[in-house]
C-alpha positions as CSV (number, residue, x, y, z in Angstrom):
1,X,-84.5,-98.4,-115.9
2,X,-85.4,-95.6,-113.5
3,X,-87.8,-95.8,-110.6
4,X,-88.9,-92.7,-109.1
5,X,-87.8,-92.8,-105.4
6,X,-86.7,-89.7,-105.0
7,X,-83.1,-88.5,-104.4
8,X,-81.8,-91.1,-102.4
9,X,-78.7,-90.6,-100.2
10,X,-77.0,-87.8,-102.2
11,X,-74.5,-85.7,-100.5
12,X,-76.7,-82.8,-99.2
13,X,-79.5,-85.7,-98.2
14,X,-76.6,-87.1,-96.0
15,X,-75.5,-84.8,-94.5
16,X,-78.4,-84.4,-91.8
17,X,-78.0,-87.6,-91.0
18,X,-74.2,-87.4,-90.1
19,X,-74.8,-84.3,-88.3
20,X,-77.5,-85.8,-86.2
21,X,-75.5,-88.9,-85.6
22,X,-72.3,-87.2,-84.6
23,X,-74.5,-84.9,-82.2
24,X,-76.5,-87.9,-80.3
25,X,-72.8,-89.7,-79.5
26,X,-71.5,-87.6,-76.8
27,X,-74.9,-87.1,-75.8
28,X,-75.3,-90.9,-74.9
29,X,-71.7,-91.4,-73.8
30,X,-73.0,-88.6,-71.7
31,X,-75.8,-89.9,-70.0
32,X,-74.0,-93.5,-69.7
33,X,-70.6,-91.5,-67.6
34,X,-73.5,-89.7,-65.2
35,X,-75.3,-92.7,-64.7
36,X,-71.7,-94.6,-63.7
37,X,-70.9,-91.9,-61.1
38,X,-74.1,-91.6,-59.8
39,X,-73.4,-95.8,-59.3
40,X,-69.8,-95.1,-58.1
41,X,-71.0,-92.3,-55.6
42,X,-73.6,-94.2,-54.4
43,X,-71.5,-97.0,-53.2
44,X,-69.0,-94.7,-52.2
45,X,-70.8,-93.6,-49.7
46,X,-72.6,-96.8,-48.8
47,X,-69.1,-98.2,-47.6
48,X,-67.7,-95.1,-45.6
49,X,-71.2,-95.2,-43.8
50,X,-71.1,-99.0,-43.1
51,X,-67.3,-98.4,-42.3
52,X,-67.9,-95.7,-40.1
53,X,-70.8,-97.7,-37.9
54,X,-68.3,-100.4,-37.0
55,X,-65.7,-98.1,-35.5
56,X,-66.0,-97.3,-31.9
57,X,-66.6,-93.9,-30.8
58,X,-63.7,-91.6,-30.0
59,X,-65.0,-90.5,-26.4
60,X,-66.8,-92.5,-24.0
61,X,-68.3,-91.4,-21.1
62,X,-67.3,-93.8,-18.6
63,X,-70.0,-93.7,-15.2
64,X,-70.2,-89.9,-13.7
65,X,-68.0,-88.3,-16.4
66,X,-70.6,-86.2,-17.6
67,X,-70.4,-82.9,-18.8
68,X,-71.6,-81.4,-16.0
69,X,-68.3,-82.3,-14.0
70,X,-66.0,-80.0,-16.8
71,X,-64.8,-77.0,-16.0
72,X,-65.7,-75.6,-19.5
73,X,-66.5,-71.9,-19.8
């Protein structure tokens, strides 16, 4: 009982098929790590910039300490 389907999944018909498969896994694991740093980077930096807008600055000019009173060069 034979019914003309062709060749079916003999070796060389697989054989694209693994190939393409194994070549589209790191390139999805690829995109999915890129996308999670991106993420990661982006709230990185959120948080050092919200961090760094509650400390106080380091100099303050207190009343006529301007920079006009130095005795810079």
């Amino acid at each position: 009982m034979s019914r003309g389907v062709g060749n079916g999944w003999g070796p060389l018909g697989l054989l694209p098929r693994v190939a393409s498969g194994a070549m589209a896994v790191p390139v999805v694991a690829g995109f999915v790590v890129l996308g999670a740093v991106v993420i990661v980077v982006r709230s990185a930096r959120e948080i050092a910039r919200e961090t760094w807008s509650h400390l106080p600055p380091w100099r303050v000019a207190r009343g006529n300490e301007a920079h006009s009173e130095t005795h810079a060069a």
